[in-house]
C-alpha positions as CSV (number, residue, x, y, z in Angstrom):
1,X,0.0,0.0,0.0
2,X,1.4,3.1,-1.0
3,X,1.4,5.9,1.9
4,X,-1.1,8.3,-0.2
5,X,-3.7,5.8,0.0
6,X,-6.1,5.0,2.5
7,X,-5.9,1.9,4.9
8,X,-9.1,-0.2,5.8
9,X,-10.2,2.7,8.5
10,X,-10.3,5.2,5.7
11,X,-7.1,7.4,7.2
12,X,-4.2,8.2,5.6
13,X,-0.7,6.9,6.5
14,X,1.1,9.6,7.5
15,X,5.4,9.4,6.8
16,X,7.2,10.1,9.6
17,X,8.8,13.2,8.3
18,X,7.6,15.8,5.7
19,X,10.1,16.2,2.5
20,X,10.2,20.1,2.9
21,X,11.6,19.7,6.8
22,X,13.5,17.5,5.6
23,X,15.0,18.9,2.7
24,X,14.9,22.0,4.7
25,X,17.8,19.9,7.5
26,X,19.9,19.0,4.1
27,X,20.1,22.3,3.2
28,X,21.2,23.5,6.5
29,X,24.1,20.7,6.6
30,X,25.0,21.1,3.7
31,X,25.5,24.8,4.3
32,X,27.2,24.4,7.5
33,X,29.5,22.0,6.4
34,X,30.6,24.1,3.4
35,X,31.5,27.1,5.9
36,X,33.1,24.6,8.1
37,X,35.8,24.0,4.9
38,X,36.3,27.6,3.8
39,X,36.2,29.2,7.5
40,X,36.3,26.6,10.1
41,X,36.6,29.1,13.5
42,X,33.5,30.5,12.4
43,X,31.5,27.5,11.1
44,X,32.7,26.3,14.8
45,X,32.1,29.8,16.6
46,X,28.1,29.0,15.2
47,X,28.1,25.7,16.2
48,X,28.9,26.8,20.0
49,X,26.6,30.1,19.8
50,X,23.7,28.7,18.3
51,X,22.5,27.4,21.1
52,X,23.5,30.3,23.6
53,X,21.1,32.6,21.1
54,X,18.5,29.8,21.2
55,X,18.1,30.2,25.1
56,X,18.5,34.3,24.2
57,X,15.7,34.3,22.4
58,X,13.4,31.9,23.9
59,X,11.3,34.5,26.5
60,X,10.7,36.2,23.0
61,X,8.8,33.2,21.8
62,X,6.7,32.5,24.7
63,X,5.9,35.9,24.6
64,X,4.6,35.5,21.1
65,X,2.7,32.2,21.8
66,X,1.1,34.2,24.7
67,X,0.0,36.9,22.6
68,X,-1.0,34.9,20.0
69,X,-3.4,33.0,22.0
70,X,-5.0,36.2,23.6
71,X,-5.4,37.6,20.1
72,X,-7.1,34.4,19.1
73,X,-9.3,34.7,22.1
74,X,-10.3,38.3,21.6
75,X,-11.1,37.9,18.3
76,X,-13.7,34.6,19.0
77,X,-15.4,36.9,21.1
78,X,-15.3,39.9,19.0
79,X,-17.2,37.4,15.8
80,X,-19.0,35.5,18.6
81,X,-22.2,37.2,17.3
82,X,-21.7,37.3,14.3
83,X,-21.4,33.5,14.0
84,X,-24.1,32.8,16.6
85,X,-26.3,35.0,14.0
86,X,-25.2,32.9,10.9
87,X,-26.4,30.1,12.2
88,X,-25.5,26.3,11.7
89,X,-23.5,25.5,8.8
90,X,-24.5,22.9,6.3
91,X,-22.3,20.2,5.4
């Protein structure tokens, strides 16, 4: 069974990892390791700060995921009559 098709259940067979991500990973390697053979100190200075900016920036993120949701929320309540006055949707 090919994984586009449907099994018995009717779902689809998901593959473990999406070819953009992972095309996406290849890139980056491949990138990486072509600054590590024309400047090594700084292909290895990245290696070591990446994950010091990761933690850096972190707060930032869950600051965005915050606001994110509360903009969500305010804006379900803001169309809350206007969908309640729609009415149910057909299928």
């Amino acid at each position: 069974m090919a994984p586009s098709e449907p099994n018995r259940c009717g779902n689809r067979i998901r593959e473990p990892f999406p070819p953009k991500i992972v095309l996406l990973d290849v890139a980056t390697f491949l990138l990486w390791a072509i600054l590590f053979v024309l400047c090594w100190p700084l292909a290895l200075l990245a290696l070591v700060l990446y994950p010091l900016v990761w933690i850096v920036l972190l707060p930032f993120r869950l600051i965005g995921i915050a606001v994110d949701g509360v903009l969500g929320l305010l804006r379900a309540v803001v169309t809350l009559p206007a969908r309640l006055l729609r009415g149910p949707r057909a299928l």
